[in-house]
C-alpha positions in Angstrom: 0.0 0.0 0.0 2.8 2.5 0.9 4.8 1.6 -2.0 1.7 2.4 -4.4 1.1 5.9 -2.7 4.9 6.3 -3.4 5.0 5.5 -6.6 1.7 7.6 -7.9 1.3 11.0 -8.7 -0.8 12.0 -6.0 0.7 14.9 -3.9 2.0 13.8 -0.1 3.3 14.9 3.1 4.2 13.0 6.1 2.1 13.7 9.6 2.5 12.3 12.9 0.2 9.8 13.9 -1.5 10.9 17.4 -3.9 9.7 19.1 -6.0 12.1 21.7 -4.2 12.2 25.1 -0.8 11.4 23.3 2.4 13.8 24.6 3.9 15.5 22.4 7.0 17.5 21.9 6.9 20.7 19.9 10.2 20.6 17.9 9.9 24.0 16.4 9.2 27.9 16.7 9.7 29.4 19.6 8.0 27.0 21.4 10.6 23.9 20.3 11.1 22.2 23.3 7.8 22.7 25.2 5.7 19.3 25.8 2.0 19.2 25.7 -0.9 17.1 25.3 -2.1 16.2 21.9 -6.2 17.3 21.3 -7.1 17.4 17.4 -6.3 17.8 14.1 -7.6 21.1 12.5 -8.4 20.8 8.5 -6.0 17.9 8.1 -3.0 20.0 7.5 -2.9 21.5 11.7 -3.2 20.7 15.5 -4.4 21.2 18.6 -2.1 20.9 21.9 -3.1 21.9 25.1 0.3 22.6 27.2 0.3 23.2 30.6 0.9 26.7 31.4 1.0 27.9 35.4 -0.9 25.3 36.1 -3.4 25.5 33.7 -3.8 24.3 29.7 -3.4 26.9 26.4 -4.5 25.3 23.6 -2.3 26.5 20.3 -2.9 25.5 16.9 0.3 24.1 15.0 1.4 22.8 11.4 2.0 19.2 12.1 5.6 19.2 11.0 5.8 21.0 14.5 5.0 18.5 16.9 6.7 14.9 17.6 5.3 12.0 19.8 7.2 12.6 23.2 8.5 9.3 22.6 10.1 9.7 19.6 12.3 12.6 20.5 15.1 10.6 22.0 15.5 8.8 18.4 14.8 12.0 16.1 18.1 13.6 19.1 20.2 10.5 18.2 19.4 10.4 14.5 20.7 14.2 14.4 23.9 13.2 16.6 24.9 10.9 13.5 23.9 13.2 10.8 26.4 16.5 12.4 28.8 13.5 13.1 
């Protein structure tokens, strides 16, 4: 199935796979670093975060090249280690 989205014509762009209640790491803007809680996806192409803020939540609407599954980040840090290396 991958390989025949691959190989068409069709235009595509990867997104992170979350699941409501999933933590997340924001990995850029000036908010890169911050962890949050996942909440929605907005039109396909954004989502919602709720981080916690003086003990409270914000919800901010972000392109989903911006956020990471919390788990992830200690591969994506190591992946980057090799790459400058």
């Amino acid at each position: 199935m991958v390989r025949s989205i691959v190989n068409s014509s069709l235009p595509t762009e990867p997104v992170p796979y979350l699941r409501y209640g999933d933590k997340v790491c924001l990995i850029n803007g000036p908010l890169a670093g911050v962890s949050g809680t996942f909440v929605r996806s907005l039109n396909g192409n954004k989502l919602v975060v709720s981080l916690p803020l003086l003990q409270r939540s914000i919800a901010v609407t972000l392109p989903c090249d911006s956020v990471i599954a919390e788990e992830l980040v200690g591969a994506v840090e190591r992946h980057f280690v090799e790459v400058i290396r």
